[in-house]
Each structure stands twice: as structure tokens, then as C-alpha cells.
C-alpha positions as CSV (number, residue, x, y, z in Angstrom):
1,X,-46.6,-4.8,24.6
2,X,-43.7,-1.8,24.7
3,X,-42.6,-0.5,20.9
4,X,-40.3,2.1,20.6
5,X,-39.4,4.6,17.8
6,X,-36.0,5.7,17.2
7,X,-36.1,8.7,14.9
8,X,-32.6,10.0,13.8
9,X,-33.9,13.1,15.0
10,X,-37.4,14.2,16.3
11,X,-39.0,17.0,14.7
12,X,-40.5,20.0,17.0
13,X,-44.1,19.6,16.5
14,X,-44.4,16.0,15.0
15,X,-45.2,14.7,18.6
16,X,-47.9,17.2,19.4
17,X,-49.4,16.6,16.0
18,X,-49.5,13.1,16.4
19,X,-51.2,13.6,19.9
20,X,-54.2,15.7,18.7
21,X,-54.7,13.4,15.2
22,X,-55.0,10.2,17.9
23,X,-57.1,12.2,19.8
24,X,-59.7,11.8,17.2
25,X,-59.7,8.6,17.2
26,X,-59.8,7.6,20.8
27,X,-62.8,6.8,22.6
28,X,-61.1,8.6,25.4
29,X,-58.1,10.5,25.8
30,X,-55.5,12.0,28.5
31,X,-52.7,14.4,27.0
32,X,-49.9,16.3,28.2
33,X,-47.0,17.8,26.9
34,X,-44.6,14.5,26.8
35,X,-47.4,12.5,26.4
36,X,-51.1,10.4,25.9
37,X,-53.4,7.9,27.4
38,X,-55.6,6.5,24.8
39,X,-58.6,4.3,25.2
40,X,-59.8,2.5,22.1
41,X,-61.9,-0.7,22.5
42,X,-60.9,-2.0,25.5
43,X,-57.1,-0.9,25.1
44,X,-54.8,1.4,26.3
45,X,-52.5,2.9,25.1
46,X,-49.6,5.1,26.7
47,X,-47.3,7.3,24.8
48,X,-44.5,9.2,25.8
49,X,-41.8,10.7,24.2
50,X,-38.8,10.0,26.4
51,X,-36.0,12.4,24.5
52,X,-34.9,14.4,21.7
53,X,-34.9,11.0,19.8
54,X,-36.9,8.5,21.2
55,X,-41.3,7.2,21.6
56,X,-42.2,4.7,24.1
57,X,-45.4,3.1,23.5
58,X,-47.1,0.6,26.0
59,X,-50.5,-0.8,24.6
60,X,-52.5,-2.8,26.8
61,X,-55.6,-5.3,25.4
62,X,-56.4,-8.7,23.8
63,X,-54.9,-7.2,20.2
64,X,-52.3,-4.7,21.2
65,X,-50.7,-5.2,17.5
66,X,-54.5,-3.3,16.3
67,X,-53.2,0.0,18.1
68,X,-49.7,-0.2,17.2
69,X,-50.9,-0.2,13.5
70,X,-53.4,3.2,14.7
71,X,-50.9,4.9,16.4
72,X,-47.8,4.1,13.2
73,X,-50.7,5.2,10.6
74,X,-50.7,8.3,12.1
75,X,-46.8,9.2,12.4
76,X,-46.7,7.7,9.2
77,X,-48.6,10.0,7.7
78,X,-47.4,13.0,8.9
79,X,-43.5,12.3,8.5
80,X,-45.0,12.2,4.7
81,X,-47.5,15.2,4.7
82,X,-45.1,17.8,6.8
83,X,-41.4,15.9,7.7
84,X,-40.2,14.5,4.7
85,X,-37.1,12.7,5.0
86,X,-37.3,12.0,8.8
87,X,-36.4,8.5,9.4
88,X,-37.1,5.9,12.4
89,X,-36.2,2.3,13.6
90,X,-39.2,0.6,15.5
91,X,-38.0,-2.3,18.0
92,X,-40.5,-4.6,18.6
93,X,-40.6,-7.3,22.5
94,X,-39.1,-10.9,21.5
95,X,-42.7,-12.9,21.6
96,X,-40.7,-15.7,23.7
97,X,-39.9,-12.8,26.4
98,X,-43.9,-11.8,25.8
99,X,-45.1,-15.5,26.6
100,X,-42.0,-15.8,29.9
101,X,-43.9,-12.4,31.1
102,X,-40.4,-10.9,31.6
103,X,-41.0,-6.9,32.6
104,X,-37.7,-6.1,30.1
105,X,-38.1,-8.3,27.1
106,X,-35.1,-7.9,24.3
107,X,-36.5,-5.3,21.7
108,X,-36.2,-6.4,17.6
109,X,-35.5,-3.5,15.2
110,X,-37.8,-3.6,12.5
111,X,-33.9,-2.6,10.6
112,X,-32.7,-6.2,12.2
113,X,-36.1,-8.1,10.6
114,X,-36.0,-6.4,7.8
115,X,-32.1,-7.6,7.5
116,X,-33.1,-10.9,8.7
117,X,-35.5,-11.1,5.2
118,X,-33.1,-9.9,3.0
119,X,-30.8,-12.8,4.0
120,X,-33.7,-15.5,4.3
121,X,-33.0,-16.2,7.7
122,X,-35.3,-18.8,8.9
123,X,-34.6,-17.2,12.7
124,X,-33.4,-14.4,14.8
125,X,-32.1,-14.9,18.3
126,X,-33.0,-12.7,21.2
127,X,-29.8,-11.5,22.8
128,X,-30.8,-11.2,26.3
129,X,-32.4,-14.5,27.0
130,X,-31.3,-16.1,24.0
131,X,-34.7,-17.3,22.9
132,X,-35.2,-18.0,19.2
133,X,-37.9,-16.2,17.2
134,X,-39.0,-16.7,13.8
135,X,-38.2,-14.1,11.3
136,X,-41.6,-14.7,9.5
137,X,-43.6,-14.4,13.2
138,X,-41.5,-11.1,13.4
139,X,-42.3,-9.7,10.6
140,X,-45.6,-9.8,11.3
141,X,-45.2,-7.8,14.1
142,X,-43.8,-5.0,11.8
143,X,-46.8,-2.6,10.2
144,X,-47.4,-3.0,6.7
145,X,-45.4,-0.9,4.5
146,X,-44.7,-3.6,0.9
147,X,-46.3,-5.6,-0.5
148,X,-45.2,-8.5,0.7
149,X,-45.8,-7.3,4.0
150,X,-49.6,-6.7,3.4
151,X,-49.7,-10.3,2.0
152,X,-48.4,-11.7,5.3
153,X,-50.7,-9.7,7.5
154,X,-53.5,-10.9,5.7
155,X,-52.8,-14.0,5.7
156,X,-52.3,-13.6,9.7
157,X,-55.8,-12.2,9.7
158,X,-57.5,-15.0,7.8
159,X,-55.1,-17.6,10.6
160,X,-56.5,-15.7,13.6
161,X,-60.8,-15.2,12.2
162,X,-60.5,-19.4,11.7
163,X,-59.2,-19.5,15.2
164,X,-62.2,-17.1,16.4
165,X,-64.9,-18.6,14.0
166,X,-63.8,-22.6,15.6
167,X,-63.7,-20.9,19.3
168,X,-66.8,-19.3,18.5
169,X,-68.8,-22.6,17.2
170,X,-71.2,-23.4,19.6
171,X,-73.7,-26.8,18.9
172,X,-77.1,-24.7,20.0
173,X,-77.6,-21.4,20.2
174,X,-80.6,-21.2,23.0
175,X,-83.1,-18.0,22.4
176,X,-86.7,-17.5,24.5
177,X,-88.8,-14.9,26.0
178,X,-87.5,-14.2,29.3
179,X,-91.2,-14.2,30.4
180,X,-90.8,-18.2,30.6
181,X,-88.2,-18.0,33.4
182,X,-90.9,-19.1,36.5
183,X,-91.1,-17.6,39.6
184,X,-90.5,-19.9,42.9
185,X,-94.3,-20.2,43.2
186,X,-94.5,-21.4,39.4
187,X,-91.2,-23.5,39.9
188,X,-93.6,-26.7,40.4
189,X,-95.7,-26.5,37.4
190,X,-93.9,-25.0,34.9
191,X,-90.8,-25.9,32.4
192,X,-87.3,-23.4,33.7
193,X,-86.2,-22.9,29.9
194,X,-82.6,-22.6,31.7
195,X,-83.3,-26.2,32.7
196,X,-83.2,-27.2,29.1
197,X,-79.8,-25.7,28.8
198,X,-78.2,-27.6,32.2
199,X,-79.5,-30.9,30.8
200,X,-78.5,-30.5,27.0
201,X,-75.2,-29.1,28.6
202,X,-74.9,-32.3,30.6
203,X,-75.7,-34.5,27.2
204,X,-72.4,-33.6,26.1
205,X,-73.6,-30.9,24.0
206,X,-71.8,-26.6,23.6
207,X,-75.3,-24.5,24.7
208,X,-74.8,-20.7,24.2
209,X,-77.2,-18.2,25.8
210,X,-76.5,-14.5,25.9
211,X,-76.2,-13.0,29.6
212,X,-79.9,-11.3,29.5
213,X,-82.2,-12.1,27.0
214,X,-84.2,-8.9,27.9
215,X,-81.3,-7.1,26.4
216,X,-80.6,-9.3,23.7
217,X,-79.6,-8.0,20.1
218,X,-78.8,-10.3,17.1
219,X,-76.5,-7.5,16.0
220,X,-73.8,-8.0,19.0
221,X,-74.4,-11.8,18.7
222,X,-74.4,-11.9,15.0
223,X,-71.7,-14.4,14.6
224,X,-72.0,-17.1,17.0
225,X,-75.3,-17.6,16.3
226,X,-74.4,-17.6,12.2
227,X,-71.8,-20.3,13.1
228,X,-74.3,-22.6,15.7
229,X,-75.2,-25.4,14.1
230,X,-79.0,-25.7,15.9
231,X,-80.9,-23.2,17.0
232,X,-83.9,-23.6,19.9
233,X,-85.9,-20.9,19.7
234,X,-88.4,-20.5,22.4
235,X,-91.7,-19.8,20.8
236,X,-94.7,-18.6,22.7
237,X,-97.7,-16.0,22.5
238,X,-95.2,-13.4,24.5
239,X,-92.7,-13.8,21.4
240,X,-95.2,-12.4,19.1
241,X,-96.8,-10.1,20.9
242,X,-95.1,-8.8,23.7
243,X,-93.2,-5.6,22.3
244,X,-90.8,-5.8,24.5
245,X,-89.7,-9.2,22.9
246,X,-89.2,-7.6,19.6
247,X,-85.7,-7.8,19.5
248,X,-86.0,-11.6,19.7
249,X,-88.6,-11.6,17.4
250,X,-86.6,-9.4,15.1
251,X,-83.8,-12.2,15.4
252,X,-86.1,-14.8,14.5
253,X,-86.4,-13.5,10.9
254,X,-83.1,-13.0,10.9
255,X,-82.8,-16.5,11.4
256,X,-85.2,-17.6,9.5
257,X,-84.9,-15.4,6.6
258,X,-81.3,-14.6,6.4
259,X,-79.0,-17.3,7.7
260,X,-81.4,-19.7,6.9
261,X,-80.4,-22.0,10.1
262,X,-82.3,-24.7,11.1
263,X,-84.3,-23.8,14.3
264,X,-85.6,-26.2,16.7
265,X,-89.0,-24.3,17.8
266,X,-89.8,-25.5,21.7
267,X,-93.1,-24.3,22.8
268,X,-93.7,-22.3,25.8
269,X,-96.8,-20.6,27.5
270,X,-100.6,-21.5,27.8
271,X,-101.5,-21.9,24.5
272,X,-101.2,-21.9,20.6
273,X,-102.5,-18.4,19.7
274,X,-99.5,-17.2,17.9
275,X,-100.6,-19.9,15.5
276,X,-102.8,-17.1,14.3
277,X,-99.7,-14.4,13.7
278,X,-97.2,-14.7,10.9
279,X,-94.8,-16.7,12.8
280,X,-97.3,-19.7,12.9
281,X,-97.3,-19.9,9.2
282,X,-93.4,-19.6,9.2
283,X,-93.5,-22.8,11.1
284,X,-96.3,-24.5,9.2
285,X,-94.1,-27.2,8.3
286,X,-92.1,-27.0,11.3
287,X,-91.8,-30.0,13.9
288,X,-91.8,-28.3,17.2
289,X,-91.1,-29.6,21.1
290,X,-93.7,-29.0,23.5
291,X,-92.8,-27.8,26.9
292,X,-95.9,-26.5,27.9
293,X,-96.5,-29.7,30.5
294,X,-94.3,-30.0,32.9
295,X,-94.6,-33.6,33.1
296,X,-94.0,-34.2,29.7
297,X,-90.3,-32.7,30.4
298,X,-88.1,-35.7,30.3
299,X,-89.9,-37.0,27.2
300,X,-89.2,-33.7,25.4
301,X,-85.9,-33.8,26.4
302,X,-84.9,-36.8,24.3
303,X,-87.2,-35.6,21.3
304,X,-84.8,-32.6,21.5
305,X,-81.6,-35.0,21.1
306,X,-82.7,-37.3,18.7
307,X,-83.3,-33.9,16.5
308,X,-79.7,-33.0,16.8
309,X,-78.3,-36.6,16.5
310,X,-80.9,-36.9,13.2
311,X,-79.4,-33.3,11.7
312,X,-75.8,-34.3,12.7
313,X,-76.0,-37.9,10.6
314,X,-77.4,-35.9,7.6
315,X,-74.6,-33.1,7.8
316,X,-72.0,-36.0,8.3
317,X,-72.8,-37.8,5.4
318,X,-73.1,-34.1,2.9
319,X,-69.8,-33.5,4.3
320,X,-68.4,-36.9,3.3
321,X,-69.6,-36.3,-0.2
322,X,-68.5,-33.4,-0.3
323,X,-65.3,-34.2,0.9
324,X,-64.7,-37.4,-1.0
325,X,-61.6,-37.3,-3.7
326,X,-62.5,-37.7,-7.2
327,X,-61.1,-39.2,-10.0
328,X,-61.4,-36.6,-13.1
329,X,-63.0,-33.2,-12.7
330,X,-64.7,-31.5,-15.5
331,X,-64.9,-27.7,-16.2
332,X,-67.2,-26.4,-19.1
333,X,-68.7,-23.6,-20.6
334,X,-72.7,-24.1,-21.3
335,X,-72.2,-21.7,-24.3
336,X,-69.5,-24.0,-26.0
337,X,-72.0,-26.9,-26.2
338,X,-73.6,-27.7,-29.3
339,X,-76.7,-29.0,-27.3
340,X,-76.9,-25.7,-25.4
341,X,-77.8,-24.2,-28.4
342,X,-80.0,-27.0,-29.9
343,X,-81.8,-26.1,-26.8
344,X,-82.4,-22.4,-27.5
345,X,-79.2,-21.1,-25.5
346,X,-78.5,-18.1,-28.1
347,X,-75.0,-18.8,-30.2
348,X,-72.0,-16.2,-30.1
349,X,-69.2,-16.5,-32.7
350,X,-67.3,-18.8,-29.5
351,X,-69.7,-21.5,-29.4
352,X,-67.6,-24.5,-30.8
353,X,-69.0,-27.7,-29.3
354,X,-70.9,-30.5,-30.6
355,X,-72.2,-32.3,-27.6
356,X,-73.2,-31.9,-23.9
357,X,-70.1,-32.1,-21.4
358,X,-72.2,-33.9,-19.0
359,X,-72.6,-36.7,-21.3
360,X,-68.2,-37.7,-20.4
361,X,-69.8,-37.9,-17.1
């Protein structure tokens, strides 16, 4: 992505300034005197001032638009704390040039969007290729500075976390003790917990994993896991006490506790000594899937499935209710009901109704 500022004249010192304030909030940095390399969560940036008038900046990364709003906060600012009355036109690449992965896309002016509004053009047309972009996308691109303009960035945002929360929904997210992964002596007589994932995977069904459980933390994980709709937690003796499982067992309360998902506990180990631990009354009234005997496997398998199919049904018909259209729908205050008092609700001077709302129902 290439933006460029056009200033109608570039003040000595406002470049240099702007360096060293990004400076601070780069991971890392390279500056010279007509220019930066900034590195901030897997971007990069590269700004250079090409003249007397004019900023190039090239940003590089999944959400360039995220360091182009950095990088303007901070000339911003200081054409308000130190430059007052310096102006600038931002031009912005023609999305359709983007998406064509020209090297020269047309540029926008922010002046030409802004002009575009004012008019209620639907569309603006790229002069080069002569693609048609939409004023509204446009002005998207354009860091807030109304508010009109916030209201359309937020409502960007709250487009583009739906699109990550559906791309992030997973049917199972799959946690164990690494400790269950057997050895190619043990490959004969014990369950592979990644077997469970190839089969389940093979069933139709989304299986997430993170790339090492021995490094796992919920923290980095948080939200896939929130939006799974199972969890199988591998439960075992090495869960509970092994410290180097606390992390997982740290997610397990998490789980349990916090985002109150419904986990799928599948036994693994010898035998059933963490019954004895906290954990084991957590999942008193738990029905768990043995995979302590191998031969058992394919048995297990199916109990798995039947679990998820059994949940799914339940959720599908909640949802249905809850989706279902209704006729009349009725809005009260408890205080206003005469029966809410009768009841020992204590009276104010607003309480004006003689019966229970529920009772229309």
C-alpha cells in the first residue's frame, strides 16, 4: 500500500520530529536523514520524504490501513502542537489497482473523496485504468478526522471482527498433555491423541490444535477457543500433576470457569488417580471417553460423535426458538406493577400499575 502527503509546504523539522515520535512506537526502527523503516507487528513501513513538498509511504502487512492511521496520528499531531496552519492532501491507491496488483496504481486525494461526499456521489472513477471505486469504500481508507468519519470506521471494524470471529469458528478445539503422544515402541498399545484429530477431521468435522502443546497458552489462543463450539480436553494424571502441564491445566479452568464451554473430557494414561485432585470433582458429573485401551478406539470414536451430533440438535433447536418471529412483544417495568408491590417490591411515587404484565401473556 503507497500513500502520499502533499503539504503546501513542508516545514524544516516536522519530518525529523515525526521520525523520532514513530521511533517510539516501533518495535524496530531504521532512520536516516530522508527517511524510516518501521517494524510494528509484522509490518513495515517505509517513509521517505521525496522533496520540499512531498511523503511517500509504503506499508507492507495483512492491515497496512493500522499503520497508516499510526504514522497520520503522529503528523497530525504535531502540525497541531508546533505547525499550525500547515496543510496536506493524502492520495490514497484505487483498491481495483490494489486487487489487479498493478506496481503504479492511480492515487485518490483524500480532497477528491472528500468532494466526492459533499456531492453524494455513489462512485469515483480511477483515471488511469478506469476502474470504478466506491466513494463510501474510499472513505474508509481516509483516517478519521469527523464524526461521520469515526462512525464509518467503526462500523468497518465491527464488518471485519465478524469476518475474523466466522473464520476463526472452529467445531472442536483439541487440548491434551503432550505426554500422550506415544513413542514408535508404544505406537501398538497405546491411543496417538493426534489420531483422534485425523479421524474427527475425516468425519466432516473443523479440529483445531495449536502447533505445540508444550508451548501452549490460553492467552495467545484466547479466541478461537471462546468461539469452538466443543472442546476435548485430554484428561490424565500428567494434566494434574505434571508442572510442566500447568499451562494446560491453567486453561482448563479457564474453560471451565470462565467461558463456561462445554468440554468433552477423553481419558488418557494408566489410571484414574486424578480422580483424587480437584479436577476429578470438577468432572463429577461429567460423561467422559475412555481412550486408555487401545482396542476400545473405534468404539470411542463414535461415542465422541454422537456427543457432538447430541449438543448440535440441542443448540439447533435453542437457536430456532430463539430465532422464531413473534407476534406482540411486551416491555415492562416490575416497579410499575401493582402485584410487584403486593409482593413486597418496595413502592416509589412511579409505581402506577394494577396487575402483573405477564398475566397479557
Amino acid at each position: 500500500m503507497k500513500v502520499i502527503y502533499t503539504f503546501n509546504y513542508l516545514p524544516a523539522g516536522l519530518f525529523n520530529r515525526a521520525q523520532v515520535r514513530l521511533f517510539q512506537f516501533s518495535d524496530k526502527s531504521t532512520i536516516w536523514r530522508y527517511g524510516s523503516l518501521l517494524l510494528k507487528n509484522n509490518h513495515r513501513a517505509l517513509i521517505i520524504r521525496s522533496d520540499d513538498r512531498h511523503i511517500v509511504i509504503k506499508i507492507q502487512g495483512v492491515r497496512p490501513d493500522n499503520v497508516l492511521f499510526l504514522i497520520h496520528e503522529v503528523f497530525e499531531g504535531l502540525v497541531n502542537e508546533s505547525f499550525f496552519g500547515v496543510t496536506y492532501d493524502i492520495a490514497f491507491p484505487c483498491p481495483d489497482c490494489l486487487d489487479a496488483r498493478i506496481n503504479e496504481p492511480w492515487q485518490f486525494s483524500s480532497s477528491l473523496i472528500n468532494r466526492a461526499i459533499e456531492l453524494k456521489a455513489p462512485s469515483i472513477q480511477c483515471h488511469r485504468f478506469f476502474h470504478v471505486a466506491s466513494v463510501t469504500d474510499l472513505q474508509a481508507l481516509i483516517p478519521p478526522d469527523s464524526k461521520s468519519n469515526y462512525d464509518l470506521h467503526l462500523e468497518y471494524s465491527v464488518r471485519d471482527l465478524k469476518s475474523y470471529k466466522q473464520n476463526m469458528a472452529v467445531d472442536i478445539a483439541y487440548l491434551y498433555p503432550p505426554e500422550h503422544i506415544p513413542t514408535k515402541s508404544e505406537i501398538e498399545i497405546k491411543v496417538d491423541p493426534r489420531k483422534i484429530k485425523d479421524d474427527l477431521t475425516k468425519q466432516g468435522l473443523t479440529v483445531w490444535t495449536p502447533e505445540t502443546m508444550k508451548d501452549f497458552t490460553i492467552e495467545n489462543h484466547y479466541l478461537v477457543i471462546k468461539e469452538a463450539r466443543f472442546i476435548l480436553f485430554g484428561i490424565s494424571n500428567e494434566l494434574v500433576y505434571n508442572p510442566e502441564n500447568k499451562k494446560l491445566y491453567d486453561a482448563f479452568q479457564v474453560i471451565t470457569n470462565i467461558l463456561r464451554k462445554t468440554i468433552i473430557p477423553v481419558l488418557f494414561g494408566n489410571d484414574m488417580k486424578w480422580k483424587e485432585s480437584d479436577l476429578g470433582v470438577a468432572l463429577s458429573d461429567k460423561l467422559y471417553i475412555n481412550m486408555q485401551n487401545l482396542k476400545r478406539y473405534d468404539y470411542r470414536i463414535k461415542e465422541i460423535m454422537d456427543m457432538t451430533e447430541q449438543e448440535n440438535g440441542q443448540n439447533f433447536k435453542s437457536n430456532q426458538l430463539r430465532d422464531q418471529s413473534t407476534d406482540v412483544f411486551i416491555s415492562y417495568c416490575w416497579m410499575n406493577s401493582h402485584d410487584a408491590v403486593s409482593k413486597g417490591t418496595k413502592a416509589t411515587g412511579t409505581s402506577i400499575g394494577w396487575g402483573d404484565p405477564r398475566a397479557l401473556k
